[in-house]
N, C-alpha and C positions, 0 to 999 in steps of 0.2 A: 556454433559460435565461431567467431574470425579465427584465426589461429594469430594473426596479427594484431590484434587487439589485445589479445591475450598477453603476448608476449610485449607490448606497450605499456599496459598496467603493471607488468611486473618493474619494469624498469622505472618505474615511478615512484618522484620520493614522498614519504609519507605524507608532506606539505602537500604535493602533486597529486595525491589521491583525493586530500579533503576536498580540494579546490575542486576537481572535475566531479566529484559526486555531492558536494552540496545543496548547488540550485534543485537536480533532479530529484533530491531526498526530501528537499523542501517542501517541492510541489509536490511530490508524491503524497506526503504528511496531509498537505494543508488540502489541495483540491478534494480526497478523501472522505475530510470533516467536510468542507462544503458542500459536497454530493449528499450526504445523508440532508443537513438542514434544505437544502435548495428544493430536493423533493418532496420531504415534508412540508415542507410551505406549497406546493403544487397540491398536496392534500388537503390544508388547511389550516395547519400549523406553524404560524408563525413566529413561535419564542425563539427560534435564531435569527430571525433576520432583525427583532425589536433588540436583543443583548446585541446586536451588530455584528455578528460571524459569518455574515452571506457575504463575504468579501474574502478576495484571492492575495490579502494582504500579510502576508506569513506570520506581522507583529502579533497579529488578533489570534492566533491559532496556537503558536509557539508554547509547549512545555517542556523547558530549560532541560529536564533530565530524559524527557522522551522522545524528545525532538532534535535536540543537540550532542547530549552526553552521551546516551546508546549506540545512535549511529555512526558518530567519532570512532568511538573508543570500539565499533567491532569493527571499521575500516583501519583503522591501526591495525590491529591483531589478526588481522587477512580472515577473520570469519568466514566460516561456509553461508551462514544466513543474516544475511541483516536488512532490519528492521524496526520501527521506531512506531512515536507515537504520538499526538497533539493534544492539545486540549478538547476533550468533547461535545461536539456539540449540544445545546439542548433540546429536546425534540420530548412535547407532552402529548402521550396517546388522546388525553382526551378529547383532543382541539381537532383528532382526526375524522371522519365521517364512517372509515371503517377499520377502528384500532389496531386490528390483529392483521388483515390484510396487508392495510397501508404499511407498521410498522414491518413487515416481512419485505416488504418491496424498498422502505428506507435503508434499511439493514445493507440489501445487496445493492443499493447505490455506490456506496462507497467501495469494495471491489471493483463494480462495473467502470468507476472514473478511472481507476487503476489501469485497466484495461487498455481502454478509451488513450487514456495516456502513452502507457508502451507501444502502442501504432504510433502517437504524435513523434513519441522519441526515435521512432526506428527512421521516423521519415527526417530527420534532423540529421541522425546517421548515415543517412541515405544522401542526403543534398548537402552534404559534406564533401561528398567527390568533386564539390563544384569548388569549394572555396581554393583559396591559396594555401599552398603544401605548409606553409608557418601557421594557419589557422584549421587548416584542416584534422591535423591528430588530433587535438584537445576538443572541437567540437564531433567528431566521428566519437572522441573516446565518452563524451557527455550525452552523447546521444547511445552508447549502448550503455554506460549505467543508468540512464533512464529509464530504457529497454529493465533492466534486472531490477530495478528495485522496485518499480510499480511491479512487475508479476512474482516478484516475492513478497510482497506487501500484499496484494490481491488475494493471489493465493493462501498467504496462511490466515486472515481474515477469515477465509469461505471455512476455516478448520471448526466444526459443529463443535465448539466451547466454548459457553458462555464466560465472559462477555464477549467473544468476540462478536462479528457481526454473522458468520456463520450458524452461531449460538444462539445471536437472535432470531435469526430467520427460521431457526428449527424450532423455537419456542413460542413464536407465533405459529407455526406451522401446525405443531399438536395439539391435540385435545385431551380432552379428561385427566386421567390419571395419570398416564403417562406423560401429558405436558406439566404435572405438577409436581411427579418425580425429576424430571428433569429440568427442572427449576431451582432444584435441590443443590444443582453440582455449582451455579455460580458464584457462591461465596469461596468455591478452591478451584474455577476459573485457572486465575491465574497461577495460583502454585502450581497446576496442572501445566499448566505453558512452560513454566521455568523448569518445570523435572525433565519435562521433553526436551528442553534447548538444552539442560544443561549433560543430558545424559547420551545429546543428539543422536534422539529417537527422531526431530523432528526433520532433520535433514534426510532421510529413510523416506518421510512422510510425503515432505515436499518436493522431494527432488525431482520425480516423475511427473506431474503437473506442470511442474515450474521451467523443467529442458524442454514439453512435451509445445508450451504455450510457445518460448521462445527462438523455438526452430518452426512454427508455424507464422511468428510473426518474421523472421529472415526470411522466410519462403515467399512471402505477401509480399516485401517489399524489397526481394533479390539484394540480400546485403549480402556480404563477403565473408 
């Protein structure tokens, strides 16, 4: 990561952090939900696109406390991890042709846009060196936390606990018994999350993934 960038963020005032990590937290959020509904409608199910969520319109997506309040409040407190959350799409197996498949491959949409994204962003950081020196820091600095907050979102998504979407993918993934034991664990789901972040275990988990992704995408796109 820049050593410049770094040291950019820090001198920035809390106001100055919300502002350059907003849009990219945004999009991060919301194109996420759209990726799961937009594929499933490729499969055949269309109950997001008829409630209206196949749309890149933040209003449609936006949950107050997981979209807004989380992300704030761990960009304040200089968090090692942060991450947020929308409202969910709706997406009915039955409307799929091949339930258990299709919904395994819905699941890791939502990561994959992730992805998808932190290239977009590196390249915004990237064609940043072109702007003028007064619009250049804030867009270079917007373009690497777009860079970080899609492959921290990505990443801990793929973390095999339901609900995440990792969670789901592994629960369409098994069979028999043991896909029905592990069916078991989603109602503590998220307690599970919260013990991890708050004993951060989870930052242990992520970390390696999450430096290994974004020094492959500086490498792809010669950032600084």
């Amino acid at each position: 990561m820049s050593d410049t960038y770094i040291m950019t963020i820090m001198e920035l005032s809390i106001i100055q952090k919300v502002a350059i990590w907003a849009l990219p937290v945004i999009f991060a959020i919301t194109v996420h939900e759209v990726a799961h509904g937009w594929v499933a409608s490729k499969f055949g199910d269309q109950t997001a696109r008829f409630a209206g969520r196949l749309t890149l319109n933040p209003i449609s997506h936006i949950d107050i406390f997981g979209t807004v309040i989380i992300p704030v409040a761990l960009i304040t407190f200089g968090s090692h991890v942060l991450f947020g959350w929308a409202k969910p799409v709706p997406v009915d197996p039955r409307n799929l042709s091949n339930p258990r498949r299709d919904m395994a491959l819905v699941a890791l949409a939502g990561p994959g846009s992730n992805l998808i994204m932190a290239m977009l962003w590196a390249l915004v950081a990237k064609l940043s060196t072109f702007a003028p020196p007064w619009f250049a820091v804030p867009l270079e600095s917007m373009g690497w936390a777009g860079i970080q907050i899609n492959i921290m979102l990505g990443v801990l998504n793929l973390l095999p606990i339901p609900p995440l979407d990792g969670g789901q993918f592994v629960s369409n993934v098994l069979r028999g018994k043991i896909a029905y034991y592990y069916s078991k664990i989603e109602p503590y789901g998220f307690l599970i999350l919260l013990a991890l972040i708050f004993t951060n275990v989870i930052f242990y988990i992520l970390y390696p993934p999450i430096i290994f992704l974004i020094k492959l995408i500086v490498t792809m796109f010669g950032l600084r």
